[in-house]
C-alpha positions as CSV (number, residue, x, y, z in Angstrom):
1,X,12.5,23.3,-11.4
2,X,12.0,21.6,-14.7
3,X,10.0,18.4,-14.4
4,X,11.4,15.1,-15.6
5,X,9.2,12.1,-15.3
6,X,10.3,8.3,-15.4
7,X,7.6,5.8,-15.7
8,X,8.5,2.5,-14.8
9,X,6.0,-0.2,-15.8
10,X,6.1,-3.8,-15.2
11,X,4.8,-6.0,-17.8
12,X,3.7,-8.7,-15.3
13,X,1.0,-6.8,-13.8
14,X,-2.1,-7.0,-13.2
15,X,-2.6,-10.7,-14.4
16,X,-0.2,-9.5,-17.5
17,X,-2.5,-6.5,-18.4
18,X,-0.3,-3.8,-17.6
19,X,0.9,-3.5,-21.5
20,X,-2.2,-2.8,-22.3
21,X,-3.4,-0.7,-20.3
22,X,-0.1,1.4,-20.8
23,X,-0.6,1.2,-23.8
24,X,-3.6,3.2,-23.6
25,X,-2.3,5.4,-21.3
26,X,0.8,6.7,-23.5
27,X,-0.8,8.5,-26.0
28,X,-2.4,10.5,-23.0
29,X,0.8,11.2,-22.0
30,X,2.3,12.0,-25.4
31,X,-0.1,14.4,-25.9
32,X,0.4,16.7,-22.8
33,X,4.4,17.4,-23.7
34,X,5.8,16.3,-20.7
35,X,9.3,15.7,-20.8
36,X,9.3,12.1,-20.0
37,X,11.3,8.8,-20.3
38,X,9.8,5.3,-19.7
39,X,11.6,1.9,-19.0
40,X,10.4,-1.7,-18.5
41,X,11.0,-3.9,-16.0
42,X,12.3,-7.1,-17.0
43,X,12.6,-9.0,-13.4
44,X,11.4,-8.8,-9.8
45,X,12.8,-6.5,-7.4
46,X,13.9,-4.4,-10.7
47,X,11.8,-1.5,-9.4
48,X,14.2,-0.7,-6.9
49,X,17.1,-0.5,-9.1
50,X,15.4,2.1,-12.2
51,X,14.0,4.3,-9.5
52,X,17.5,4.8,-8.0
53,X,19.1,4.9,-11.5
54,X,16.3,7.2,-12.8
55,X,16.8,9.9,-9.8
56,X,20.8,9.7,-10.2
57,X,19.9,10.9,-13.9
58,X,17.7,13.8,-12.8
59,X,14.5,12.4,-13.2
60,X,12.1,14.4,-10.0
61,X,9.0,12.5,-11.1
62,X,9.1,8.6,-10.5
63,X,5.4,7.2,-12.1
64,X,5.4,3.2,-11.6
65,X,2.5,1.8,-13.9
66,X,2.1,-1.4,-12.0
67,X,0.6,-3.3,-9.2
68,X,1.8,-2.7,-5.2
69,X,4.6,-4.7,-5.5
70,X,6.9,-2.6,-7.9
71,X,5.2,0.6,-6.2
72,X,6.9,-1.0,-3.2
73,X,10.7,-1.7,-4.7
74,X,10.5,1.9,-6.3
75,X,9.1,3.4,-2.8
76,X,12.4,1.8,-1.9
77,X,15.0,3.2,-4.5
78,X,13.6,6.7,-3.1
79,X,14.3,6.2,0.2
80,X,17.9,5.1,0.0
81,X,18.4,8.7,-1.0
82,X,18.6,11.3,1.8
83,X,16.2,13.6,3.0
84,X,17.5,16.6,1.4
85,X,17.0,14.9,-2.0
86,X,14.1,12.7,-1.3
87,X,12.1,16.4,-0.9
88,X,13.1,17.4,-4.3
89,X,11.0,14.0,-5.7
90,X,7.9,12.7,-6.1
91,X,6.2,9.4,-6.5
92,X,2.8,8.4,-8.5
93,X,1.5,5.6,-9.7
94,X,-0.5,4.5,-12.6
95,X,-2.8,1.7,-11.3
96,X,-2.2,-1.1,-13.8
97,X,-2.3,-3.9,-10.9
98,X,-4.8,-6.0,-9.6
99,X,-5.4,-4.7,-5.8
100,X,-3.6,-1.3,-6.5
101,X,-4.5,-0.3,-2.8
102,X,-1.4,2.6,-2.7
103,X,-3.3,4.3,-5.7
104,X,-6.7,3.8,-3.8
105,X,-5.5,6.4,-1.4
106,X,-4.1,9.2,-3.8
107,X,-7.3,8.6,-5.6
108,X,-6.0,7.8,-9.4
109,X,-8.8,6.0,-10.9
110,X,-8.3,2.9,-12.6
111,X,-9.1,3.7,-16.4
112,X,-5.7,3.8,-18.2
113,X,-6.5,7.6,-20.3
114,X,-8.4,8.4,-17.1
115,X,-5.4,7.2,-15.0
116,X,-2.5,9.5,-17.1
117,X,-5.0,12.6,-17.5
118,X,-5.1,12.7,-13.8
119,X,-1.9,12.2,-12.6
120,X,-0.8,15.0,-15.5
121,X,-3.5,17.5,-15.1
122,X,-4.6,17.3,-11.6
123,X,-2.4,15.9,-8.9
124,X,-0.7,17.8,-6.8
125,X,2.8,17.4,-4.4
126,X,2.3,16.5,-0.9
127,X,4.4,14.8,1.8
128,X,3.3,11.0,3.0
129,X,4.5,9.0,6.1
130,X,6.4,6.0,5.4
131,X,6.9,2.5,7.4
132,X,10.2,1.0,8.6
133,X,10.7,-2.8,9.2
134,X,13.2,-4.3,11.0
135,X,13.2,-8.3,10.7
136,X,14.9,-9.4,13.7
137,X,15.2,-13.0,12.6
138,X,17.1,-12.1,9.0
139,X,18.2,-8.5,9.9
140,X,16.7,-7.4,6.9
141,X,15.3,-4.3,6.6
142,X,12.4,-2.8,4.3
143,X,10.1,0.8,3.9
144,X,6.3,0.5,2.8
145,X,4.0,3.0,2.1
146,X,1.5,1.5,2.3
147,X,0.2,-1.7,4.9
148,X,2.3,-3.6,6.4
149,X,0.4,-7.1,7.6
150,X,0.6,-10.4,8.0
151,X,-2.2,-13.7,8.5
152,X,-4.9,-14.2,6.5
153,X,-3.8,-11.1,4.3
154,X,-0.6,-12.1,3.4
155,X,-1.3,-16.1,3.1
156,X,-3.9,-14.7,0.5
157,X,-1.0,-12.7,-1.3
158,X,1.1,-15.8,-1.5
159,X,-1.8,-18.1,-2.9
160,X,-2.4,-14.9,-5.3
161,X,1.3,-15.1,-6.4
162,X,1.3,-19.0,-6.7
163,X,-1.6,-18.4,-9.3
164,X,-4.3,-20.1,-7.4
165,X,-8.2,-19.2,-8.7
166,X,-6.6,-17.4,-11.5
167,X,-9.7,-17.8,-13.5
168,X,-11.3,-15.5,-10.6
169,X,-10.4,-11.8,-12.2
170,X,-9.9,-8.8,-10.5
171,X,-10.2,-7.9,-6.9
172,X,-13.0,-10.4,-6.3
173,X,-10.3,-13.0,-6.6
174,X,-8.7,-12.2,-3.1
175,X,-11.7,-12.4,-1.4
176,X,-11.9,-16.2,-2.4
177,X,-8.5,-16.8,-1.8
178,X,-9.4,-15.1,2.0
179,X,-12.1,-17.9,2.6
180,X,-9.8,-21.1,1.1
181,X,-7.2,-19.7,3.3
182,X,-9.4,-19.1,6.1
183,X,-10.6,-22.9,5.9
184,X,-6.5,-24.6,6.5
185,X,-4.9,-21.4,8.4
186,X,-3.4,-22.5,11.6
187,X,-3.5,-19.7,13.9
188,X,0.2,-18.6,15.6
189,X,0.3,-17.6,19.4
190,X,2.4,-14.2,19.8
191,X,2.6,-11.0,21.5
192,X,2.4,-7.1,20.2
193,X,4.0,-4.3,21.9
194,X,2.7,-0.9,21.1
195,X,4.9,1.8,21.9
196,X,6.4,2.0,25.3
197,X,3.0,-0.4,26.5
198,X,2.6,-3.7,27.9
199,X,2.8,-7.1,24.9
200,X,-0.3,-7.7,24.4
201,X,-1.6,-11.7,23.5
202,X,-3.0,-13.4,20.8
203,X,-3.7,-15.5,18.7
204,X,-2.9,-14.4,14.8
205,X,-5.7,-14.2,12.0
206,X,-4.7,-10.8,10.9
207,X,-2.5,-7.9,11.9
208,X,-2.5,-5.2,10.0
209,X,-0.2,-1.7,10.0
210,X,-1.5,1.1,8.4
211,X,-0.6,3.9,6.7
212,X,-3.1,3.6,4.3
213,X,-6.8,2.3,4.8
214,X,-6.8,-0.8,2.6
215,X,-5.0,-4.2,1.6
216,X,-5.6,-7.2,-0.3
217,X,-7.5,-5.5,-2.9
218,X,-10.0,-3.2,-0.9
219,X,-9.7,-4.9,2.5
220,X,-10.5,-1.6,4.8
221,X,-8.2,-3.5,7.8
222,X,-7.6,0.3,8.6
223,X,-10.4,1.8,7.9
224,X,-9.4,5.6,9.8
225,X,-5.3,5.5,8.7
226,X,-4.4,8.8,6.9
227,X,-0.9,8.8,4.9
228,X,0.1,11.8,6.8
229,X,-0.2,10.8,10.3
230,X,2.9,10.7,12.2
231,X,1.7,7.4,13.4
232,X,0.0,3.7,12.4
233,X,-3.5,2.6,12.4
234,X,-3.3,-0.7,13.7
235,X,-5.7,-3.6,13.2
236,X,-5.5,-6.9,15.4
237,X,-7.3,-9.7,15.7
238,X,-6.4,-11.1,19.2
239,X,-8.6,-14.1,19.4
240,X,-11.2,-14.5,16.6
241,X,-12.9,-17.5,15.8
242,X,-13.1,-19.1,12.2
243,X,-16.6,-18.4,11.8
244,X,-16.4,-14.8,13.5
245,X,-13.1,-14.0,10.5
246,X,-15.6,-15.4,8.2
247,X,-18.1,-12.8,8.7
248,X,-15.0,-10.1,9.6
249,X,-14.2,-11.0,5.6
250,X,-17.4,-9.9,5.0
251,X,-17.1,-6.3,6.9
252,X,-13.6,-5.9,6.3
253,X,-14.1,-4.8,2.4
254,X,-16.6,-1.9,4.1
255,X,-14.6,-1.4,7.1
256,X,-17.0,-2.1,9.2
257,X,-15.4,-4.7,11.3
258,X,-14.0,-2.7,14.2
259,X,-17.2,-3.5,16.7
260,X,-16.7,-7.4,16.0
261,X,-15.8,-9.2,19.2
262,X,-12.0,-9.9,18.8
263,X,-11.0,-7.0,16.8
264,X,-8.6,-4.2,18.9
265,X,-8.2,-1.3,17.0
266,X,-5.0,0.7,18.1
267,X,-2.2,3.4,17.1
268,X,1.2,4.0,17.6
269,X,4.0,5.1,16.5
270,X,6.4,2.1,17.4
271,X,5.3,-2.1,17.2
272,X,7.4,-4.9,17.8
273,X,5.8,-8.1,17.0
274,X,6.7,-11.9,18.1
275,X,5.1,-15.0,17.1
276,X,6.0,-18.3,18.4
277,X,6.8,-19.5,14.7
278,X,7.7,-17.2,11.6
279,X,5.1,-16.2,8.7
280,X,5.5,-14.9,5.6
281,X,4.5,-11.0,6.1
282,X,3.7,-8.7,3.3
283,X,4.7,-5.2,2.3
284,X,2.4,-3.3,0.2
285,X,1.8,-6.8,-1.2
286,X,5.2,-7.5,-1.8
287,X,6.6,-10.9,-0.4
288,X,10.3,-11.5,-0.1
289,X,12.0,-14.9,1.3
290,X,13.4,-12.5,3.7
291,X,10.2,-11.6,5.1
292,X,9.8,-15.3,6.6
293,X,9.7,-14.1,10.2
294,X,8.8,-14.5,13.7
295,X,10.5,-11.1,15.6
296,X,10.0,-7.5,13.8
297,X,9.9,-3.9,14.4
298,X,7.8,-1.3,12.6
299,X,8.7,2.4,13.0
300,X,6.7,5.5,11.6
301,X,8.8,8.1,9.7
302,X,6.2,11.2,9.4
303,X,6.4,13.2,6.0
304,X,8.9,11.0,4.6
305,X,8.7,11.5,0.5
306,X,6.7,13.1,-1.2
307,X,3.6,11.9,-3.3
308,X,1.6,13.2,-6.7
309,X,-2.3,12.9,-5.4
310,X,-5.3,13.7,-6.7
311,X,-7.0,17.5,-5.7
312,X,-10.4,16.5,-7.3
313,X,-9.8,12.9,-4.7
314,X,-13.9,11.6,-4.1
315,X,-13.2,10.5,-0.8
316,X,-9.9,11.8,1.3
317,X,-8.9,15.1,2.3
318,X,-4.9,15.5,1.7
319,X,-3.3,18.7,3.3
320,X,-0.9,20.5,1.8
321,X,2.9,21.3,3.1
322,X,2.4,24.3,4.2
323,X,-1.2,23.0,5.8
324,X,1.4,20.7,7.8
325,X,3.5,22.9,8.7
326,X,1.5,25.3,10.0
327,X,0.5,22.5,12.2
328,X,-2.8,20.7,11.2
329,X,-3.6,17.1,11.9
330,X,-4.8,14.9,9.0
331,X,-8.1,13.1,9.8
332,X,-8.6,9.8,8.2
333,X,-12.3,9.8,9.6
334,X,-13.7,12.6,7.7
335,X,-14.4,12.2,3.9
336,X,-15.5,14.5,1.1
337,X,-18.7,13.2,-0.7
338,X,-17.8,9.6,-0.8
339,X,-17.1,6.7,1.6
340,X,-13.9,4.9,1.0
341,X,-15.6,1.7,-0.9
342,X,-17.7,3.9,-2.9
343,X,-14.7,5.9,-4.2
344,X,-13.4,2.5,-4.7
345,X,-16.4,1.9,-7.0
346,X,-15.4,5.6,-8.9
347,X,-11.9,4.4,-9.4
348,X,-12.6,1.3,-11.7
349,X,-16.1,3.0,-13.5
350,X,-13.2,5.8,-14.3
């Protein structure tokens, strides 16, 4: 099959960066004669739209050089397409956002020439497990690949949105934006459902569905997810304190929160969620007006599409197709030579 690749950047990224840093990354690309097309977005929720256009036009490779949120309307154009074709794809990403937790996980570093080199020379195809939501309030419904959350994480992605401690760069920022959030949040009553088991109370700081580790910029809420488990990691805090969230903030980015007082750790393959008022709930950081809820469903669909990751990947151990179909379980526990944060750290040094 002859590769064609469409790279879809977004401008707007990563506090307007993205240009540059793809403007770096092209000669990369230039060089390695790949056959290759690239288009810019020009508004939001664009992503969608090029990534269905680019695969109707025979483009197998869809690269988005952006931050989660186009990653997320592009993970979408791919799935409106049926299984049969969705195998013949595959998605990467160039991490020219701000968070870029999806790229985290296929382990593309964050240097632009580092970034292109990679994803050319050294990725391979594998499947990934995607998420389903069902908003029961709007009947609108939505994939991730990603996290799926919504609290304190996705009250942080709105005050990131709105531009608030802009002058804070990089990743850093959403931890500020955690603890101003943290100070005004007014926690909602509601009940989770996990599977075929009893609802389960709280009171909402943070829930988080995995199906990768981290959100928000590093935020480990799901610290043992794997992308190819047929089911979700699943953080909740069911009754944590201000001060107690205030020093989960500070564990969270290491993912070492799981033994604080408060925090159930869980998975499943099905979660219905109701709150007693609605609250915007995030995406792969991706906010819609849709997303303003109080009554959803999340649904696993195991080996969904198919992703470009990294083989040479410091910290996670992907299997291969055939690895899966012979039967073997990912294990989002074990790691190569790095934790998680520290590959983190070898992703923006490279």
């Amino acid at each position: 099959m002859t590769l064609k690749w469409k790279f879809i950047v977004n401008p707007n990224a990563g506090t307007q960066r993205c240009v540059e840093r793809w403007e770096k990354a092209e000669p990369v690309i230039k060089k390695s004669g790949i056959d290759y097309d690239v288009v810019f977005t020009e508004a939001r929720k664009q992503g969608k739209e090029i990534a269905t256009k680019a695969i109707n036009d025979g483009f197998n490779r869809i690269i988005v050089a952006s931050g989660d949120g186009v990653i997320n309307e592009a993970i979408n154009g791919i799935m409106s397409f049926p299984e049969k074709k969705r195998k013949e794809i595959a998605f990467g990403v160039l991490p020219f956002g701000t968070g870029n937790d999806l790229a985290t996980y296929m382990g593309i570093p964050w240097d632009p020439e580092h970034a292109a080199k990679t994803l050319i020379e050294k990725t391979a195809v594998s499947p990934s497990s995607i998420g389903k939501v069902k908003y029961h309030d709007t009947k609108f419904e939505i994939y991730f690949g990603n996290m799926f959350d919504f609290g304190i994480s996705s009250l942080v992605n709105l005050g990131n949105m709105a531009g608030e401690m802009n002058w804070i760069k990089g990743p850093s920022r959403y931890t500020y934006l955690a603890i101003k959030k943290l100070i005004t949040v007014k926690q909602r009553k509601g009940t989770i459902r996990l599977d075929d088991g009893e609802p389960i109370d709280f009171k909402l700081m943070l829930i988080a569905i995995g199906i990768g580790k981290s959100v928000g910029g590093g935020m480990l809420a799901c610290v043992n997810a794997h992308p190819q488990n047929d089911f979700f990691d699943v953080c909740i805090s069911q009754n944590l304190t201000k001060p107690r969230t205030l020093l989960g903030i500070q564990k969270i980015f290491k993912g070492e929160h799981l033994s604080l007082k408060g925090i159930l750790y869980k998975q499943a393959k099905k979660i219905e969620v109701k709150l007693e008022s609605p609250i915007g709930m995030e995406h792969d950081g991706e906010i819609y007006n849709e997303d303003i809820s109080s009554h959803v469903e999340v649904n696993i669909m195991p080996q969904a599409y198919n992703v470009l990751y990294n083989t040479e990947h410091p910290s996670m151990y992907w299997l291969t197709e055939e690895e899966l179909k012979q039967g073997k379980k990912p294990d989002g526990t074990a790691t190569k030579t790095m934790k998680h944060w520290d590959a983190r750290i070898w992703q923006e040094k490279n």
